[in-house]
Every structure is written in C-alpha cells, then in structure tokens.
C-alpha positions as CSV (number, residue, x, y, z in Angstrom):
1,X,47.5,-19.0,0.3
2,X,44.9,-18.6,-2.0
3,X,42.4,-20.5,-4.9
4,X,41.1,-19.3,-7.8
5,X,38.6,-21.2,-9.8
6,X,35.9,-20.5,-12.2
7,X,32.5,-22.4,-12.2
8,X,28.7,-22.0,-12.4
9,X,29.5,-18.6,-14.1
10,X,31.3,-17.3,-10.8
11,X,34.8,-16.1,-10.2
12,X,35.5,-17.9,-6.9
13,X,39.0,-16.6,-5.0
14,X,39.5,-18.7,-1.5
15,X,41.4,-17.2,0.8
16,X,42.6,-20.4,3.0
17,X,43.8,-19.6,6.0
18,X,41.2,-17.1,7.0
19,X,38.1,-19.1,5.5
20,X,37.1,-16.1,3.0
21,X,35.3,-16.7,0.0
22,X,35.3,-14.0,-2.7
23,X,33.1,-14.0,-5.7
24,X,34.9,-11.0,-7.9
25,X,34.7,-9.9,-11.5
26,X,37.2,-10.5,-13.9
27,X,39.5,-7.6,-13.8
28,X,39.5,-8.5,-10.0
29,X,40.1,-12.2,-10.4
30,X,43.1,-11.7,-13.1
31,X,44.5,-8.7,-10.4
32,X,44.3,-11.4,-7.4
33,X,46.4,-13.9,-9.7
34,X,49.1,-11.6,-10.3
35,X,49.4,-9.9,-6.7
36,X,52.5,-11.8,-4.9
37,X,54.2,-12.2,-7.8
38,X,54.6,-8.8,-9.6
39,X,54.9,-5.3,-8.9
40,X,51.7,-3.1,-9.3
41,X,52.9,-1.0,-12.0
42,X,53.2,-4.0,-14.1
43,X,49.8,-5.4,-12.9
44,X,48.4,-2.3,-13.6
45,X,49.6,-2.2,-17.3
46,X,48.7,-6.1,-18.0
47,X,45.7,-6.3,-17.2
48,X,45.1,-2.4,-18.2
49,X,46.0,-3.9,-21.9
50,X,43.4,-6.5,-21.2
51,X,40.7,-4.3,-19.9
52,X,40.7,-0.7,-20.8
53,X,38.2,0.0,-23.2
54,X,36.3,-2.8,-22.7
55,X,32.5,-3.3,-21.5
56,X,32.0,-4.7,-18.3
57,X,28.0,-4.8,-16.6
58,X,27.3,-1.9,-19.1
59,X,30.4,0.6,-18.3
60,X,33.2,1.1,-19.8
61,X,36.3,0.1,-18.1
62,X,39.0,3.6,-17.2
63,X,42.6,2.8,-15.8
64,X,40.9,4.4,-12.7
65,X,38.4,1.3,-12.5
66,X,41.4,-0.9,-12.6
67,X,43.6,0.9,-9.5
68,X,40.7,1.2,-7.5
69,X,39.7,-2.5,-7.8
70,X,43.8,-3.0,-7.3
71,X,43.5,-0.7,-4.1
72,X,40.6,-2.9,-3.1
73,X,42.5,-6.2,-3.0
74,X,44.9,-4.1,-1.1
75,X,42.1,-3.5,1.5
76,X,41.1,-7.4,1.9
77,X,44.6,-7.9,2.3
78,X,45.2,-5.7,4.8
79,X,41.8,-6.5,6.4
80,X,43.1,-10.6,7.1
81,X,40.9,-11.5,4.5
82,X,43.3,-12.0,1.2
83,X,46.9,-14.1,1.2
84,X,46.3,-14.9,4.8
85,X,49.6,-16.5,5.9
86,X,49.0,-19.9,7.7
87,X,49.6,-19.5,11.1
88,X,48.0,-22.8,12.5
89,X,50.3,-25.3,12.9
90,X,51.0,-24.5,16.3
91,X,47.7,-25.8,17.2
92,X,48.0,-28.8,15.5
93,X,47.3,-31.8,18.1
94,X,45.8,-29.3,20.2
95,X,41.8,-30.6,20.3
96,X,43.3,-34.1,20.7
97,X,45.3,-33.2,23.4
98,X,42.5,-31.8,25.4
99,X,40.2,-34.6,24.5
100,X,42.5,-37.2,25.4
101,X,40.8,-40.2,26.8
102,X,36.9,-38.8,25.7
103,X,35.2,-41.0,23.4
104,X,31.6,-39.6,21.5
105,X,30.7,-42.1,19.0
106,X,30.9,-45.7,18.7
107,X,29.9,-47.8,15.5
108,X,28.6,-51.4,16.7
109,X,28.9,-53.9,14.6
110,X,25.9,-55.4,15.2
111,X,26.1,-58.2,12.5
112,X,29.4,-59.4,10.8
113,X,27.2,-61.0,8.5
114,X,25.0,-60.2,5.4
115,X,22.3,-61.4,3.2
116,X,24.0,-59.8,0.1
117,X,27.1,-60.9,-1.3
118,X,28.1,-57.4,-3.0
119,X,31.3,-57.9,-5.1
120,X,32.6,-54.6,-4.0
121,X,32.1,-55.3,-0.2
122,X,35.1,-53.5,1.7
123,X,33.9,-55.5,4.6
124,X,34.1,-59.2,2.9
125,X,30.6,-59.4,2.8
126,X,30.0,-58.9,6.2
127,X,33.1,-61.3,7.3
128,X,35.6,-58.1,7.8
129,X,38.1,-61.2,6.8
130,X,36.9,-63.3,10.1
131,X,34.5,-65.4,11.4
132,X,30.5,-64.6,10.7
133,X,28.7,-63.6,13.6
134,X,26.7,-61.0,15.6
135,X,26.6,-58.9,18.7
136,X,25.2,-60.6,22.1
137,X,23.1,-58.1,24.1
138,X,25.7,-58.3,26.6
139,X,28.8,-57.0,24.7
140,X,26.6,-54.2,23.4
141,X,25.2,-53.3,26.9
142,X,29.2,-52.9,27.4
143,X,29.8,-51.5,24.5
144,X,27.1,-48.5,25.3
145,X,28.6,-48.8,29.2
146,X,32.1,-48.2,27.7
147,X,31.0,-45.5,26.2
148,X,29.1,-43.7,28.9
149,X,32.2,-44.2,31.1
150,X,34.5,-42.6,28.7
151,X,32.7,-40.2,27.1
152,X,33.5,-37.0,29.9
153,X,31.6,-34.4,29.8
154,X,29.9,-35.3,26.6
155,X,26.0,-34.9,26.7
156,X,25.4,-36.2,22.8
157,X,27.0,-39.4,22.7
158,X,26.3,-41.3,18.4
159,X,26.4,-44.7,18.1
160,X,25.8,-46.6,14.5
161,X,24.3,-49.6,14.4
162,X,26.8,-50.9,11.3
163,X,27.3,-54.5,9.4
164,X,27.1,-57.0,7.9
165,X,23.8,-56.3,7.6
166,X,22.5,-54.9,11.3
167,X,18.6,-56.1,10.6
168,X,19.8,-59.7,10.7
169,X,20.4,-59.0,14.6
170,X,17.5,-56.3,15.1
171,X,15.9,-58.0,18.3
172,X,19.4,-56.9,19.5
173,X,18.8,-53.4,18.0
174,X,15.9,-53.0,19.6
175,X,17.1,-54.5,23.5
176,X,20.3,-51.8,23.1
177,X,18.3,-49.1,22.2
178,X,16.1,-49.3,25.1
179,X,18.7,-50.2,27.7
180,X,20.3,-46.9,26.5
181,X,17.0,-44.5,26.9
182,X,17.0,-46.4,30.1
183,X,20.1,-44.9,31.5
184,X,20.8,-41.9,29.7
185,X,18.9,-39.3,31.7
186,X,21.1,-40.7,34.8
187,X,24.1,-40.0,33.0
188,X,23.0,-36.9,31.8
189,X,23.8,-38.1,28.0
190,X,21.4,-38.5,25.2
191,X,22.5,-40.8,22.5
192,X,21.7,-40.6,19.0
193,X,21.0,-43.6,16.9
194,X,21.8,-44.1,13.2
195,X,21.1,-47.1,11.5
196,X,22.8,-48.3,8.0
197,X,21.0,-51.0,6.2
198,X,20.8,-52.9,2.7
199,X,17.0,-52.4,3.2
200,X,16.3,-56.4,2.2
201,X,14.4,-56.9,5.8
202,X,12.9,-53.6,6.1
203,X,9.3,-54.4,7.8
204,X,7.0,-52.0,9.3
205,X,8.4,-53.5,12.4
206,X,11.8,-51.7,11.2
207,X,9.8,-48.6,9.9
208,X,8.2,-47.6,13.4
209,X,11.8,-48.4,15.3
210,X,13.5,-46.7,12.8
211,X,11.2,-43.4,12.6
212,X,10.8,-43.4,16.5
213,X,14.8,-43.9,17.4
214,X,17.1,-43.2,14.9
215,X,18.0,-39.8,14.6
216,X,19.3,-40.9,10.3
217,X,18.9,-43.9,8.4
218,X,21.5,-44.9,5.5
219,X,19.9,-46.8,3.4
220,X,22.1,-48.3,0.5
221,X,21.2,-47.8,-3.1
222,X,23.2,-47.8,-6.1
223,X,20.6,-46.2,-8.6
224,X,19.6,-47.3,-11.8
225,X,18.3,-51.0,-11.2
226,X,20.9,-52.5,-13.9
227,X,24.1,-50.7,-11.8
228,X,22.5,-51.8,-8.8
229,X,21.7,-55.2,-9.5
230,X,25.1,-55.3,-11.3
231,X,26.7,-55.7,-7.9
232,X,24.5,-55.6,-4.7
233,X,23.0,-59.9,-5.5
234,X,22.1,-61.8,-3.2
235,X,23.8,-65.4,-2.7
236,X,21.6,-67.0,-5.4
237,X,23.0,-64.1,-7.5
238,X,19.7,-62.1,-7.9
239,X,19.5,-58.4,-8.1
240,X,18.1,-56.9,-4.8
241,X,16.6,-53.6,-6.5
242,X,13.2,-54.6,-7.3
243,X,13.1,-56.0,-3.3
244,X,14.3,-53.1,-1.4
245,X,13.5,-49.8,-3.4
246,X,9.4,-50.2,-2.7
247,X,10.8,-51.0,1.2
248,X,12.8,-47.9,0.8
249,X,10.3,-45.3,-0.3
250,X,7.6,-46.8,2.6
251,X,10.1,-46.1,4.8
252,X,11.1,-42.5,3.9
253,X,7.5,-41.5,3.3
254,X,7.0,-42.3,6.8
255,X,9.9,-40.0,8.1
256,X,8.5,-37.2,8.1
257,X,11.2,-34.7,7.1
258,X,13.8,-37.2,9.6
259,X,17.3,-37.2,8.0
260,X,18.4,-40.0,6.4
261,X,20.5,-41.1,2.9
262,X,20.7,-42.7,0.0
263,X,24.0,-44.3,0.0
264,X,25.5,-45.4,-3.6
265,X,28.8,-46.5,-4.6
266,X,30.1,-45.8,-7.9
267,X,32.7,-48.1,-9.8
268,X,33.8,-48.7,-13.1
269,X,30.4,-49.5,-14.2
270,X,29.1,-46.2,-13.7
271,X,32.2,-42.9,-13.5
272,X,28.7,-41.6,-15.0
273,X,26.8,-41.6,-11.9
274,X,24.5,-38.4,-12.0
275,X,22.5,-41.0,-14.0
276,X,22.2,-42.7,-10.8
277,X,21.8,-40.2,-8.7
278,X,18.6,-39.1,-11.5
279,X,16.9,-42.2,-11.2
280,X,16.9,-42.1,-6.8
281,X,15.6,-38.1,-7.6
282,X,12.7,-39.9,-9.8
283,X,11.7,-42.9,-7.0
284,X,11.0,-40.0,-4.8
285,X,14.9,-39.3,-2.6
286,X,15.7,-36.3,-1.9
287,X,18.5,-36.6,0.3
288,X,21.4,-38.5,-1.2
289,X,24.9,-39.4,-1.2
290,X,27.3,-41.6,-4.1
291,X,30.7,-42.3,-2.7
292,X,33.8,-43.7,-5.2
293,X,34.2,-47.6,-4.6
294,X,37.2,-48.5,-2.4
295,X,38.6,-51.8,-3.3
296,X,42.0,-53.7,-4.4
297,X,44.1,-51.9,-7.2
298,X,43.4,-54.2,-10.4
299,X,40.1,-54.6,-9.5
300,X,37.4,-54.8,-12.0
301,X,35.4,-52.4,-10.4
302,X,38.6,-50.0,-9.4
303,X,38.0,-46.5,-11.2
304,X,40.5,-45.8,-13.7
305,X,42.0,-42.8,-14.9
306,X,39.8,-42.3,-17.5
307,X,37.0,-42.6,-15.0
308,X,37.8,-39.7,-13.2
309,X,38.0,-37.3,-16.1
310,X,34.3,-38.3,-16.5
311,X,33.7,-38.4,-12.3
312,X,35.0,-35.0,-12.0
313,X,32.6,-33.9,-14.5
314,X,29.8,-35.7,-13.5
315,X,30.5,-33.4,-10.2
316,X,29.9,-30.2,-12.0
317,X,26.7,-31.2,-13.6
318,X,25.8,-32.4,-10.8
319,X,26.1,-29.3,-9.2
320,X,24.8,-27.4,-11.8
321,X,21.5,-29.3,-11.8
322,X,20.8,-28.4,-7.9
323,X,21.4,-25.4,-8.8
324,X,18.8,-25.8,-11.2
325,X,16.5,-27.8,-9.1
326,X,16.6,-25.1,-6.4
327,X,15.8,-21.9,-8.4
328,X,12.6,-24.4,-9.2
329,X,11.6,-24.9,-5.9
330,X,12.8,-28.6,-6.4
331,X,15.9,-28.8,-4.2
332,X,17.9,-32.1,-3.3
333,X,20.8,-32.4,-0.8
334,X,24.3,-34.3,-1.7
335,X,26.3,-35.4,1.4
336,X,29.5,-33.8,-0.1
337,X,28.2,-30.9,-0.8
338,X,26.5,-30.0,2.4
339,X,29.3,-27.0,3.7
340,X,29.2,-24.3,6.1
341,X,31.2,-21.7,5.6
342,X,29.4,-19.2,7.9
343,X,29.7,-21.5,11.4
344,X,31.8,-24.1,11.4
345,X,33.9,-26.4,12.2
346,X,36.0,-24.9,14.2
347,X,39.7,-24.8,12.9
348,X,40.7,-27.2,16.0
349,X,38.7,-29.8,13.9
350,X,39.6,-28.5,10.4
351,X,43.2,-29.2,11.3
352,X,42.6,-32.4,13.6
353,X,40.9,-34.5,11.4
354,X,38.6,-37.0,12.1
355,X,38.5,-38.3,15.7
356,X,38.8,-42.6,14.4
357,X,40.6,-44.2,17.1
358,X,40.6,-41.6,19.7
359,X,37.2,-39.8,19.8
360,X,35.3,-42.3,17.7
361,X,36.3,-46.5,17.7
362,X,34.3,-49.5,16.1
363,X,33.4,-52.6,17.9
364,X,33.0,-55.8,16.7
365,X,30.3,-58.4,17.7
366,X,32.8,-59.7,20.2
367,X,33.7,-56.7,21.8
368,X,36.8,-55.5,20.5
369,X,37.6,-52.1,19.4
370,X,39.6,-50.9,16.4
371,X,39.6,-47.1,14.7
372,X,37.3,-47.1,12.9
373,X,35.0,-49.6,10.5
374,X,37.6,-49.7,7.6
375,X,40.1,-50.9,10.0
376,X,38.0,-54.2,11.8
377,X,39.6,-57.4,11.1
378,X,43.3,-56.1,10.7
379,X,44.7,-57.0,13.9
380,X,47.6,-54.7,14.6
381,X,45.2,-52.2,14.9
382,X,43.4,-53.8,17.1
383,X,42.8,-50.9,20.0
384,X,42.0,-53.1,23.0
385,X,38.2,-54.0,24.3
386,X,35.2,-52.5,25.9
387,X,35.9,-54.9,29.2
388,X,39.0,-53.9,29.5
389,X,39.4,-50.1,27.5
390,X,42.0,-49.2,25.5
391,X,45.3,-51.0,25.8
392,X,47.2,-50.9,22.3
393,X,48.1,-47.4,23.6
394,X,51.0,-47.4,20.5
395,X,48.4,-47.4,18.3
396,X,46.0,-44.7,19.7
397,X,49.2,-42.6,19.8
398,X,49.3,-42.9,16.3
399,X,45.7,-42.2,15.3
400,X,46.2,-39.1,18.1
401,X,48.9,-38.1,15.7
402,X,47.0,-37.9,12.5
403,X,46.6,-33.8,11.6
404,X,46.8,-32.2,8.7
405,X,50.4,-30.5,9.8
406,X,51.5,-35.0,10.1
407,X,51.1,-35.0,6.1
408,X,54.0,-33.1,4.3
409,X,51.9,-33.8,1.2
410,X,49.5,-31.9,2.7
411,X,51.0,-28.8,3.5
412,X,50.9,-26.7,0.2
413,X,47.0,-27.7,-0.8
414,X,44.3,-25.3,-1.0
415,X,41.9,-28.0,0.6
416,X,43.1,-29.3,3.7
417,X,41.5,-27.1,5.9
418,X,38.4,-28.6,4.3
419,X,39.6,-32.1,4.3
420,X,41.3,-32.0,7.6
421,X,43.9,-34.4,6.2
422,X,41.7,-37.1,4.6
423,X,40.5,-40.3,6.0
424,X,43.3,-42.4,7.8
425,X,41.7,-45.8,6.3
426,X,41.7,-44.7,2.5
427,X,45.4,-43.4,3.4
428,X,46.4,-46.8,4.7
429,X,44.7,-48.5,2.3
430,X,46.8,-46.6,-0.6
431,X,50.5,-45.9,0.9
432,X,50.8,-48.2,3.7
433,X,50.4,-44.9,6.3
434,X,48.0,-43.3,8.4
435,X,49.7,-40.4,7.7
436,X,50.2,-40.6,4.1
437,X,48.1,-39.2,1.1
438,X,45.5,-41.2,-1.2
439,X,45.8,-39.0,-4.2
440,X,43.0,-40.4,-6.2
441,X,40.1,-39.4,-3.4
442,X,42.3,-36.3,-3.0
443,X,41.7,-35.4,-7.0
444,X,38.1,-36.0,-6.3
445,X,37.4,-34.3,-2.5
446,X,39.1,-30.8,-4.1
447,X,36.4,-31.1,-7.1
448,X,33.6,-31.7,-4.8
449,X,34.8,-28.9,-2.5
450,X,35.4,-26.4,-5.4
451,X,31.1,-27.5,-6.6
452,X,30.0,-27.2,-3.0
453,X,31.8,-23.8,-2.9
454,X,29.9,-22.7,-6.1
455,X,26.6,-23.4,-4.6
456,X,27.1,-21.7,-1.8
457,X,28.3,-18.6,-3.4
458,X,25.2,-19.0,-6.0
459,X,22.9,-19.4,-2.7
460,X,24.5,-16.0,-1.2
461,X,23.7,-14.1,-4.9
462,X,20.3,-15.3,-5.0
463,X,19.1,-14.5,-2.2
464,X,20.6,-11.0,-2.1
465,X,18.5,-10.8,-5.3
C-alpha cells in the first residue's frame, strides 16, 4: 500500500508497510500512481503524452527518461521498498502478549480538584464526575510501590503528576518524589517525573522542584489572551492569562534547555489556531503543542465541519512557517509533528497501540486504577486498585485487545502504522468502542502526519544541500 501527496513543494510517495519515504519528481510520482493498475506500455504512453518534450530541471524529457525512471520504480519494488504488501498482522498482540502483567507509567491523580472552572474541562473541572479530593501520601507511596512491583524488568519507570490541578496538593508532590529517589537505586529503576499544571500557583518554590525533578512540564496555555481567557476563568469568572503567562516564562527561562510544553486546546473559538500558536512563539515558547477540544457532540465549543476545513489548513501553514523559521535559525517544535522515521518505534508498538490499561493505568486520589485519565470516573472501567492490583481482568483483556488489526476501519488506511489505531478514549467517547474509529481526530491525525512527513523530507533536502 502506498500514499501519494503533494506539499511544501515536494512529491511525497509512502510506502506503508516498509516505512519508505520517497520524495520523486513528477514524471516519477504520476508513474508510481498508475503502477498496479495498468500495464507498462500504457503507462509508458500516458505519461509519455504528458512529458515528452517538456522541460524538467533544465533537460528535456526523451521516452528513454521516462522507462528508466519506470525501470527505477521497478527497482524499489523489487528492493521491498515500493507496494510493500502488509504482512504484519500476524504479530498483532504480540508486544502485549509478552508484556503481560508489566506496568511502565502511571498518571496520579494528585488533585481531583482545580482552581479554574474551564468550560471545556474533559475532567469536570477537576471532579472526573465524582467527589473533589486529593491524594494522601499513603496511596501515592502505594501507588509508586504498585508500580515498582509490577513494572519487571523495567529500569525507566514515568509517572505524571495529573489533575485537577496537581499544585493544589504539591507538599504531596514533593513527599512522593522523594520517597521515590529514595528507593529507586534499590530497585534498580529510575523514575521520571512530569508534571501538568494550569500554572495559577506556580512559585519559585514550584520552579526549583520543577527544574530539579521533572524530566517535562505541561504547562496549559490557550494563546492569544482573548481565546484563553474565553474559557480557562477562574470561579469568579476572570481570565487566568494575565496571572499565569509571566509565571510561565520565569519558569521556562529557568529550564535551561529541560523539555517541557505549551499545551493549548482549540475549539470553535479558534479552528484558526496558528494565531495562537504565534502569540506563545512571541511570549518567548518554543516548544509547543495545540490539541482539538474533546467534549459532548452539540457543544458550543465542538468543532464543526466547517472548522476543520480551516484546522487542516491551519496545519499546513503551520508547517510551512517552521519550515520557515528553521531555514532562519529560529526553529520551534510542535508535539505532533515531532516523527522519526529513521529509528523508531518499532513496528510491535506501531501496530499495538498505546499501552492504557495494560502498560500504562491512572490512579485516582483514592487509589483506584482505570486505563487511562480519559477513562477515571466511569466505573465499568474501573481496573481494580494499587492495594489489591488488577482485578477487573475482563476489562484489561479488552484494552490488551486494542491493535490496529481489532479496527476493520482501520485496515485499508495509509496512517495506521503511524497512529497505531488511535486513542481508545476518543474511540469510546465517539462509537461506544474501544475498538472502534473516531473519524473526526482520524481526518485530522492523517493531516498532521502528511505536514510532519513534509518537514522531514525538507530537513533531509537541506541538509544534503
């Protein structure tokens, strides 16, 4: 199976099954498009009638240009590197199977509460449709003991300290963090901290920990103050942007080169969110990341189809000003664009998907564990507890299930071995199934793929030049 697109001013053919990426000129690209489903001769006279005679980089183009670039498709065929067929599917379940019981990453939710009452919360504002309240030392001392004891092998174990807003329990932070460094070398683990955070109690106190612990920091910002302050308001209903940005920029100044994100959502409000992602470029971010809101269908900030006409362009610019940006010596990163496609993954995890509620569970601030974030509060898939372990074993089956072979819908697209199926949560959200297919973040993740692509082919050309 193949793609074809063109963007950025490049010819892009993927070949999917063996990860190839061709940039190729246009007698190549209009050959590659006709190969399975007609004879040479007759490719050979199209795009002859196309071609012949015409000026390509200076030359003119001879029937003999046009077999020899047909002969060279031949080649990369013949080489595994053109209309790979997909023999995968096999190994489907595979990774799972031998990772059974082994869990890497945990996200605590430290906090089911928050001092911002965001409109667009998926989380209820911190509530995840329960009770308000926040993790005791004790269940996240057995949370990080839970972890240890069912992690294998493992030496890098993550955990994210998650909300509700996690500062409003940070003398909890703190006390986990160092009962962790104080076991770790005895377990032979290492963990690796990440801390997401609305930024509204962000002290120096937060800035040192921070800096010192956590290996990334999210830190959520909408972008232009009037979006922002449009939905992230505090319960008085005042904007939080004028609070948190100057808290924002101490903090990454004192990074020093640390990952960590900007974290936007985009809604109704803004489908034209590169303006957004222009304004965090201006405060001083460089490392950045705008995700499309998840919420109820009839919502009013639900994206509509109209939207993503003008999202899936915003993409492209977007891409075309790092492009810019970089040749200037002014580069940014965008989470969904960071690809390699030299090193990894592996396809074991290309086809696998995502590891929620197998290698990687949420716990809440009373212990319990469910797949992932999106999932906390919904209690059939409520996993078990880190006292006891897992013991809605049904539902783990399920999760242990989820490939990208499980989704029929899945089968014929050029992505999924980028995707890895898609996230179980938005799936559930839309069909009602782990396993099924949220088209509207599929429409987007295959735009963002085919802009990521782009870069990295523009990246290969410059610096062979």
């Amino acid at each position: 199976m193949i793609h074809q697109y063109k963007l950025g001013g490049y010819n892009i053919v993927l070949d999917i099954c063996s990860g190839s990426v061709h940039a190729v000129d246009d007698i190549a690209y209009d050959i590659i498009a006709m190969f399975e489903s007609a004879a040479k001769t007759d490719i050979l006279r199209t795009v002859g009638e196309k071609y012949i005679g015409t000026a390509i980089d200076g030359e003119t183009v001879t029937a003999a240009d046009i077999e020899e670039c047909y002969d060279a498709v031949v080649s990369l065929r013949d080489a595994g590197k053109l209309f790979t067929p997909d023999t995968y599917e096999s190994m489907a379940g595979e990774l799972k199977q031998k990772t059974a019981g082994v869990v890497k990453a945990l996200c605590l939710h430290i906090a089911h509460t928050c001092n911002l009452n965001c409109s667009y919360c998926f989380a209820s504002q911190g509530k995840y449709s329960g009770e308000r309240g926040v993790m005791s030392f004790e269940v996240g001392r057995r949370a990080l003991d839970f972890l240890i004891e069912n992690s294998g092998t493992r030496h890098n174990l993550e955990v994210d300290f998650f909300g509700g807003e996690p500062l409003l329990n940070f003398d909890v932070v703190k006390q986990l963090v160092a009962y962790a460094r104080s076991i770790e070398k005895q377990h032979n683990k290492n963990f690796r901290f990440t801390l997401t955070t609305n930024g509204m109690l962000i002290d120096d106190d937060v800035i040192d920990f921070a800096n010192r612990e956590c290996v990334n920091v999210v830190l959520s910002l909408d972008g232009r103050r009037e979006i922002h302050d449009r939905f992230r308001v505090d319960y008085a209903g005042n904007g939080s942007w004028e609070r948190i940005v100057p808290k924002f920029q101490k903090l990454v100044a004192a990074r020093g080169g640390k990952d960590y994100y900007m974290r936007g959502t985009f809604t109704h409000a803004n489908p034209d969110f590169l303006e957004d992602i222009k304004v965090m470029l201006d405060l001083g971010f460089t490392e950045l990341s705008m995700e499309p809101v998840v919420c109820a269908p009839g919502d009013s900030a639900e994206l509509t189809a109209d939207d993503m006409v003008i999202v899936k362009e915003q993409y492209e610019k977007l891409a075309e000003l790092m492009l810019e940006r970089r040749r200037e010596g002014r580069p940014f990163t965008f989470y969904h664009y960071m690809i390699d496609l030299k090193g990894g993954p592996c396809i074991y995890k290309r086809i696998s998907g995502c590891g929620s509620g197998t290698e990687y569970m949420a716990v809440t601030p009373w212990g319990d564990l469910y797949p992932c974030h999106q999932f906390v509060g919904d209690e059939k898939f409520k996993l078990g507890n880190v006292f006891d372990g897992v013991s809605n074993t049904a539902i783990q089956s399920e999760f242990a299930e989820c490939n990208v072979y499980a989704r029929e819908d899945c089968r014929d697209c050029w992505a999924r071995l980028y995707c890895s199926g898609g996230c179980a949560a938005n799936a559930y959200h839309a069909t009602g199934s782990v396993t099924g297919v949220y088209r509207s973040g599929c429409e987007l993740f295959k735009k963002r793929m085919e802009c990521a692509i782009m870069l990295e082919v523009a990246k290969e050309f410059e610096e062979c030049e």
